[in-house]
C-alpha positions as CSV (number, residue, x, y, z in Angstrom):
1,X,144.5,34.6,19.7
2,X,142.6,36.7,21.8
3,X,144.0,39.9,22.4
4,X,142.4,40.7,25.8
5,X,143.4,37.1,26.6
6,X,147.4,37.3,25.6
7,X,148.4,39.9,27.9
8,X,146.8,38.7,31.2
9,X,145.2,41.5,32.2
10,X,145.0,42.0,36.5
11,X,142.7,44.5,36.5
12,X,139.0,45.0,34.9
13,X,140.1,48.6,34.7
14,X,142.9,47.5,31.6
15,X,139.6,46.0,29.7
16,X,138.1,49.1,29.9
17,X,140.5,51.4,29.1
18,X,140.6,49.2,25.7
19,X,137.5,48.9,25.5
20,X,136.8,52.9,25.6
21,X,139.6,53.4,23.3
22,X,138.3,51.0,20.5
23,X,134.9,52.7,20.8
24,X,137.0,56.2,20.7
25,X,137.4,55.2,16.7
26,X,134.1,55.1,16.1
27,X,133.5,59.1,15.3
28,X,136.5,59.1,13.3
29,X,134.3,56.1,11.7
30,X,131.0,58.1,11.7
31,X,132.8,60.9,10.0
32,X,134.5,59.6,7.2
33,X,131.0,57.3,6.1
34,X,129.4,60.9,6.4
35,X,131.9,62.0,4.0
36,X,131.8,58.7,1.4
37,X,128.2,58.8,1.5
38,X,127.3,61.9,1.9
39,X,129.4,64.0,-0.6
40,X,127.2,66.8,-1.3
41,X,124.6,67.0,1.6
42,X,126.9,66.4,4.5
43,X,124.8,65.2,7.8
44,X,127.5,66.8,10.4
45,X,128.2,70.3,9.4
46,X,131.8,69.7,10.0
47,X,134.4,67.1,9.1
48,X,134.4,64.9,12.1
49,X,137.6,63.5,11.8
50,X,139.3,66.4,11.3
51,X,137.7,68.3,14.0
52,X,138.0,64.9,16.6
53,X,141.1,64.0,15.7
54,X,142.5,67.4,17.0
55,X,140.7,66.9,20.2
56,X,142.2,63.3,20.4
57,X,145.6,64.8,19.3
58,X,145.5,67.4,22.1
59,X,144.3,64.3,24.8
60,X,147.2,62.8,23.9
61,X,149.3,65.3,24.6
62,X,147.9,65.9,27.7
63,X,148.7,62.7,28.8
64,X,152.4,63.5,29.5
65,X,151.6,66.1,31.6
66,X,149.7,63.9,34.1
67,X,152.3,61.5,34.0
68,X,155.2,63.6,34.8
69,X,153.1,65.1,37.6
70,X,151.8,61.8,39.1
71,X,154.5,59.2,38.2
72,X,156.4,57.3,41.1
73,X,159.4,56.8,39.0
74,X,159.9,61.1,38.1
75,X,162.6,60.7,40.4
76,X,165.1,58.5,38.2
77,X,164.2,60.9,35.6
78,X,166.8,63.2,34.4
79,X,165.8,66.9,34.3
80,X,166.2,67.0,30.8
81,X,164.0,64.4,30.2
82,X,161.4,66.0,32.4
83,X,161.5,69.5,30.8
84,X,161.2,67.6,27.7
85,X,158.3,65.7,28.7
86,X,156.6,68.7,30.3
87,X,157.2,70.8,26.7
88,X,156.0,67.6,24.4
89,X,152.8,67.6,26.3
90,X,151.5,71.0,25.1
91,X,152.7,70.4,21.4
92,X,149.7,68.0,20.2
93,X,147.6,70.8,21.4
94,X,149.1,73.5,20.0
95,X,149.4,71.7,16.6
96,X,145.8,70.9,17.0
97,X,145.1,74.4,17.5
98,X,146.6,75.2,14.2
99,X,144.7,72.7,12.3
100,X,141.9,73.8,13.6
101,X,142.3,77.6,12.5
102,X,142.9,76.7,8.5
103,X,140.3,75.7,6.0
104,X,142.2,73.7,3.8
105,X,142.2,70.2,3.1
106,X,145.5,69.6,3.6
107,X,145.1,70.4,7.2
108,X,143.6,66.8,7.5
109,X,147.0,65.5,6.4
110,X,149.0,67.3,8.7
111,X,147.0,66.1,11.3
112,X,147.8,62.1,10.3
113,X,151.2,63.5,10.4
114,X,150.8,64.7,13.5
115,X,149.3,61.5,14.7
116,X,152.6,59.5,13.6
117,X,155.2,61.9,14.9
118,X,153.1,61.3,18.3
119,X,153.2,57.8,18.2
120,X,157.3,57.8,17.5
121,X,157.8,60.5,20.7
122,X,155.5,57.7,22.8
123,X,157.9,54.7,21.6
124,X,160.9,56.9,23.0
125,X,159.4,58.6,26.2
126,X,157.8,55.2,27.1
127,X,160.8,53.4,28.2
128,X,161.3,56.1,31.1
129,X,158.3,55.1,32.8
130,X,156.6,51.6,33.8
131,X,153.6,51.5,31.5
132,X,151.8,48.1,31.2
133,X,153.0,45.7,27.7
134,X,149.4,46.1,26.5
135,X,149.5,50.1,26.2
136,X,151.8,50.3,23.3
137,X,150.4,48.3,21.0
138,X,146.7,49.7,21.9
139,X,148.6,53.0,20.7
140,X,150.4,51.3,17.9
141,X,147.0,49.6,16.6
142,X,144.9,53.1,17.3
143,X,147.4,55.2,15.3
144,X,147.2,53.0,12.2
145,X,143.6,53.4,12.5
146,X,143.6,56.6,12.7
147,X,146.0,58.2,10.1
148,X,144.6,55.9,7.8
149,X,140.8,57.2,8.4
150,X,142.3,60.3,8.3
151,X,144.0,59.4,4.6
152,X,140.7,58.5,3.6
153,X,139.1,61.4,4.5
154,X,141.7,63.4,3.2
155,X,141.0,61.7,-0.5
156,X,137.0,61.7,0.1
157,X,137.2,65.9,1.0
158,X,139.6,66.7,-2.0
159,X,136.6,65.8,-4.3
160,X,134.1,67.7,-3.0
């Protein structure tokens, strides 16, 4: 079944925000084939999925903070929830920053990590806010993606 197709989108603007975020995989793609096939004479002088994936990370993050300023629905919020929100949205970047900062290969697996505890605050902060039935499973499908180009990279690094 199509997956475009099985949710009905209304707007052109729901394709492309799919769209965009499948072709967002494709340096984390570029990356780790630079790093199976290149081993020893690396074609981008740093490790792309690492160094994306942190910027990614951060964008995600970031996200929170638009939505708690532009939602319609911040009203039925809780405060709590909302101070929450508004502190989870600078995390991812701050962890990204970290990352970024070591050498060290293991970095690249803190960073899947990082990835997954994302993707388990979005399943809880989700359900305060009206967010379209497609969205979760885009993030769903992108973070498997991800962690696991990351896992592979990880693995591909270690033996250099």
């Amino acid at each position: 079944m199509n997956f475009l197709n099985y949710f009905n989108f209304k707007n052109r603007n729901h394709k492309l925000i799919i769209l965009l975020s499948i072709l967002g995989l494709l340096p984390f793609i570029f990356g780790l084939m630079d790093l199976f096939l290149n081993k020893d004479n690396l074609f981008f002088v740093i490790n792309l999925p690492k160094y994306y994936g942190s910027i990614i990370l951060t964008f995600l993050g970031a996200v929170y903070w638009g939505i708690i300023l532009n939602d319609s629905n911040k009203n039925l919020i809780t405060e709590k929830v909302k101070t929450f929100i508004i502190c989870w949205s600078i995390i991812p970047a701050l962890c990204s920053g970290l990352i970024l900062i070591f050498n060290h290969n293991i970095t690249i697996i803190i960073l899947a990590l990082c990835f997954i505890i994302v993707q388990f605050v979005d399943e809880f902060i989700l359900k305060f806010f009206k967010f379209p039935n497609w969205y979760l499973f885009l993030r769903r499908s992108l973070t498997i993606s991800v962690t696991s180009i990351l896992i592979f990279s990880f693995f591909l690094v270690r033996k250099i």
